[in-house]
TIBAKE-811357 format. One record per residue (C-alpha): residue number from 1; residue in one letter; x, y, z. Coordinates in steps of 0.1 Angstrom, whole numbers, always signed. Example, Ala and Ser with C-alpha at 12.3 -4.5 7.8 and 13.67 -1.06 7.14 Angstrom:
# TIBAKE-811357
r resi = 1 | resn = A | px = +123 | py = -45 | pz = +78
r resi = 2 | resn = S | px = +137 | py = -11 | pz = +71
# end
This chain:
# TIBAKE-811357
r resi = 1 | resn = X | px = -127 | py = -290 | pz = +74
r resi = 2 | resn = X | px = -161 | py = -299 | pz = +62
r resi = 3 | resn = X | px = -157 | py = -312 | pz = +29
r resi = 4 | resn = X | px = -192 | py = -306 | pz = +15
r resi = 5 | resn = X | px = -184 | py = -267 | pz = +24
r resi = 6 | resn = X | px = -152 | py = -272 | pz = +3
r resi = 7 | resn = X | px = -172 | py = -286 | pz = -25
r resi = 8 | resn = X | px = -197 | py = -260 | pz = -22
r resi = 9 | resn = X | px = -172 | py = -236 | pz = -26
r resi = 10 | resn = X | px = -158 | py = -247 | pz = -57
r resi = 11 | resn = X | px = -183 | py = -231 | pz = -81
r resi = 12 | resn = X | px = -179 | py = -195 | pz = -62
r resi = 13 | resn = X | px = -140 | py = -202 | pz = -68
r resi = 14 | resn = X | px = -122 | py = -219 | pz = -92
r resi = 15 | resn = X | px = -92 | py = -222 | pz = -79
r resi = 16 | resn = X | px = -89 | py = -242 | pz = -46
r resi = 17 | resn = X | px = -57 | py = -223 | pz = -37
r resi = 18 | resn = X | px = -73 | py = -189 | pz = -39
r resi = 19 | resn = X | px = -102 | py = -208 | pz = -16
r resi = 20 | resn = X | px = -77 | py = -215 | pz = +12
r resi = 21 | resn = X | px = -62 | py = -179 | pz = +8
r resi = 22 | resn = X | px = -96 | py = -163 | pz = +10
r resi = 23 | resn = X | px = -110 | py = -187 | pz = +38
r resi = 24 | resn = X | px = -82 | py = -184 | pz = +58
r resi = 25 | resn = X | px = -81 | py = -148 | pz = +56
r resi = 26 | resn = X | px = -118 | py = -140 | pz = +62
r resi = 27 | resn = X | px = -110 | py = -167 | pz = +93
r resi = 28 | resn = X | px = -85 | py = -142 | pz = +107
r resi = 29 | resn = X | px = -110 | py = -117 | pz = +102
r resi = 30 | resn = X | px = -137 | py = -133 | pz = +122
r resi = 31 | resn = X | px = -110 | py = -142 | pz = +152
r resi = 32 | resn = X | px = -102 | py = -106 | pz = +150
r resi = 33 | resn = X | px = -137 | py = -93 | pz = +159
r resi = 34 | resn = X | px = -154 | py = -90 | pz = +121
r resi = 35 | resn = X | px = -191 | py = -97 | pz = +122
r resi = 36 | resn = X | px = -201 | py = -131 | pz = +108
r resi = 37 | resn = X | px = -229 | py = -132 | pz = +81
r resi = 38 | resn = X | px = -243 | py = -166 | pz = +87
r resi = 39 | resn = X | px = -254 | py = -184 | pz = +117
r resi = 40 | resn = X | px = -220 | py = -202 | pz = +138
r resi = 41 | resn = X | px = -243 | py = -231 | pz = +144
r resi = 42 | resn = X | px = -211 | py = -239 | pz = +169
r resi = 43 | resn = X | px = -187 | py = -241 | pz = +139
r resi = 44 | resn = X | px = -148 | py = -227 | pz = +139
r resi = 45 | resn = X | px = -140 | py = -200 | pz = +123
r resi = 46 | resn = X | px = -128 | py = -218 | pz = +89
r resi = 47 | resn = X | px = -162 | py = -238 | pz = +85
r resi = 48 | resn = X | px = -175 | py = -204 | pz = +90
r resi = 49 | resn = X | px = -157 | py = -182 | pz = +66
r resi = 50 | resn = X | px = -163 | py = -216 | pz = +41
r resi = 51 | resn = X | px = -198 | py = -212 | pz = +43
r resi = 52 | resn = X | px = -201 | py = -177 | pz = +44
r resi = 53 | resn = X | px = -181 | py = -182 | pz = +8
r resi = 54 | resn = X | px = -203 | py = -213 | pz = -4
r resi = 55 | resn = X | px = -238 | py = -188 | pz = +6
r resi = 56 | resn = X | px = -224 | py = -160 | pz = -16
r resi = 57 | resn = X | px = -229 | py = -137 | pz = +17
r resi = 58 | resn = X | px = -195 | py = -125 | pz = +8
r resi = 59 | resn = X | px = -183 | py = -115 | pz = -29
r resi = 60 | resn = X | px = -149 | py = -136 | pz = -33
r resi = 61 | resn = X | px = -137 | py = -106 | pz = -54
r resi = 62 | resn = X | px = -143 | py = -80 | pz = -24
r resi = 63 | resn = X | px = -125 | py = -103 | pz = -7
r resi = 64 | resn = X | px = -96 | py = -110 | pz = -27
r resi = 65 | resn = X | px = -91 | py = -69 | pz = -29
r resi = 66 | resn = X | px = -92 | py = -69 | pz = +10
r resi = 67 | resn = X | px = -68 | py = -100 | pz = +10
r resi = 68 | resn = X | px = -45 | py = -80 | pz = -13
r resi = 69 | resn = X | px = -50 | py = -45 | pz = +6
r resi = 70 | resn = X | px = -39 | py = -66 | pz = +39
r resi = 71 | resn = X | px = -10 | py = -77 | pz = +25
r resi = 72 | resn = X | px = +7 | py = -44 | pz = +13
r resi = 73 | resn = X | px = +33 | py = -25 | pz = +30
r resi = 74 | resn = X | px = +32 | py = +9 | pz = +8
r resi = 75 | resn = X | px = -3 | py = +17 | pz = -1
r resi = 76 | resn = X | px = +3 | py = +44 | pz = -27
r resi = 77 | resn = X | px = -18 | py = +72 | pz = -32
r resi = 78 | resn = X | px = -27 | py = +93 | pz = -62
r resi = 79 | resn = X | px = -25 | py = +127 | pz = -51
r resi = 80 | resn = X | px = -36 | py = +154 | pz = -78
r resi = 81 | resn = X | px = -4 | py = +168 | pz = -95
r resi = 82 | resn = X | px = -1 | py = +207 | pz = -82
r resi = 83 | resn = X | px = -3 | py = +229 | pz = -110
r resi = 84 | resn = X | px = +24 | py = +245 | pz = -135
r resi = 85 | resn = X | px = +12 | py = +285 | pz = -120
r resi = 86 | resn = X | px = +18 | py = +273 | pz = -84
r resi = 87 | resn = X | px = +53 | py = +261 | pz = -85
r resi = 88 | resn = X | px = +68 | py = +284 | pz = -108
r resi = 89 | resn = X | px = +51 | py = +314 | pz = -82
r resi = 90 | resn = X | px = +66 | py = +292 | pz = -51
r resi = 91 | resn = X | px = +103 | py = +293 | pz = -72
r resi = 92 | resn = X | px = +101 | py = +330 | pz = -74
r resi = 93 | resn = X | px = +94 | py = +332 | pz = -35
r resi = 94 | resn = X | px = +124 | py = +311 | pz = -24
r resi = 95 | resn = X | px = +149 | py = +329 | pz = -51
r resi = 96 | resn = X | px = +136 | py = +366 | pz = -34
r resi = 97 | resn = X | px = +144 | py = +348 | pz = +1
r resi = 98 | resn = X | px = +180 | py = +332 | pz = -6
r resi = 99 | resn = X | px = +185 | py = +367 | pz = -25
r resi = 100 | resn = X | px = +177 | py = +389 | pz = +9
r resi = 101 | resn = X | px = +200 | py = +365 | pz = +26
r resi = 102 | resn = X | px = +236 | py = +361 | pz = +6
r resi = 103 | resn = X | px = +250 | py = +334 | pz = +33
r resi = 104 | resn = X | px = +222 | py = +311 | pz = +21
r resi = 105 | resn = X | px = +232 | py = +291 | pz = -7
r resi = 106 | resn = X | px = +213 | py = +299 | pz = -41
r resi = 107 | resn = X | px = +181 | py = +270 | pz = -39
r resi = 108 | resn = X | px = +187 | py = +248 | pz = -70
r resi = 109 | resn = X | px = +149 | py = +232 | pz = -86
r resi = 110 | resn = X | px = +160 | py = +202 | pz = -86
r resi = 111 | resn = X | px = +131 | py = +191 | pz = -114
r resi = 112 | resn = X | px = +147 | py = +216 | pz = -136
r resi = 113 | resn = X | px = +184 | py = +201 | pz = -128
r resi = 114 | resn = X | px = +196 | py = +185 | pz = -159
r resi = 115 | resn = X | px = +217 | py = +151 | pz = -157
r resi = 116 | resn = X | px = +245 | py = +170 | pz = -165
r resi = 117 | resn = X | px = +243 | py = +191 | pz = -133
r resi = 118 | resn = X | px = +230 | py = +162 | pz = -113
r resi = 119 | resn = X | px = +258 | py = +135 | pz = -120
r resi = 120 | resn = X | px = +286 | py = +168 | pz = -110
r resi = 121 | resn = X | px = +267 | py = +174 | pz = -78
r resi = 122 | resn = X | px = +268 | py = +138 | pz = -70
r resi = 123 | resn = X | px = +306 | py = +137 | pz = -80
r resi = 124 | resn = X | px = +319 | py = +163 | pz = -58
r resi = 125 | resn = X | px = +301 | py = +146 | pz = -29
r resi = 126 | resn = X | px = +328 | py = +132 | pz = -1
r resi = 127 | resn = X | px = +319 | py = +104 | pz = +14
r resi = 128 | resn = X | px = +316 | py = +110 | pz = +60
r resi = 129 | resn = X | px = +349 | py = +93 | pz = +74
r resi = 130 | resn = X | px = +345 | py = +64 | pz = +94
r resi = 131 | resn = X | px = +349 | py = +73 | pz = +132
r resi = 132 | resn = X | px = +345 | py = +62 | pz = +164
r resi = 133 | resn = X | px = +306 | py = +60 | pz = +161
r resi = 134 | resn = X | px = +306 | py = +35 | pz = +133
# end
């Protein structure tokens, strides 16, 4: 690599490690199809991403977040918590429908279970007998 890019790069990021995880990543993203922000002037892709870093065309923060986002498996999501009136009125509707049927078994909340309750159900579990199949 050019090495005045590298030492241009420095002062945008202080650690040379996170430089070479940042280039490199912003180099996959320009092999990939990502628009560049600076002219090739026939460079690779790491001299590019380099000098897009050294210009300040590209915040390192935004991306270190997209570096980080990349490498996730399970992106979790914060979902608003339903509220209290809603699931106690959705618990009256399935006790009315197991109670019309009596072959259903009775629906037990399980947020309501207590540990008690929980570690018996677990106990009385069988474990499935090892056939054929397995």
């Amino acid at each position: 690599m050019a090495r005045v890019t590298v030492e241009d790069c420095i002062d945008k990021v202080d650690n040379r490690f996170d430089l070479v995880l940042l280039a490199g990543h912003r180099a996959r993203l320009i092999s990939q199809g990502a628009p560049i922000t600076v002219d090739r002037d026939n460079d690779k892709n790491p001299v590019v991403a380099l000098r897009e870093i050294a210009d300040e065309t590209l915040s390192p923060d935004d991306l270190k977040e997209d570096l980080i986002h990349s490498l996730q498996r399970h992106v979790e999501v914060d979902e608003p918590e339903a509220e209290q009136t809603q699931s106690t009125a959705s618990e009256d509707d399935v006790s009315e429908e197991t109670a019309d049927r009596p072959d259903q078994p009775e629906a037990i909340p399980f947020d309501q279970m207590s540990e008690e309750e929980l570690r018996a159900g677990i106990e009385g579990l069988v474990p499935p007998e090892k056939g054929d199949d397995y």
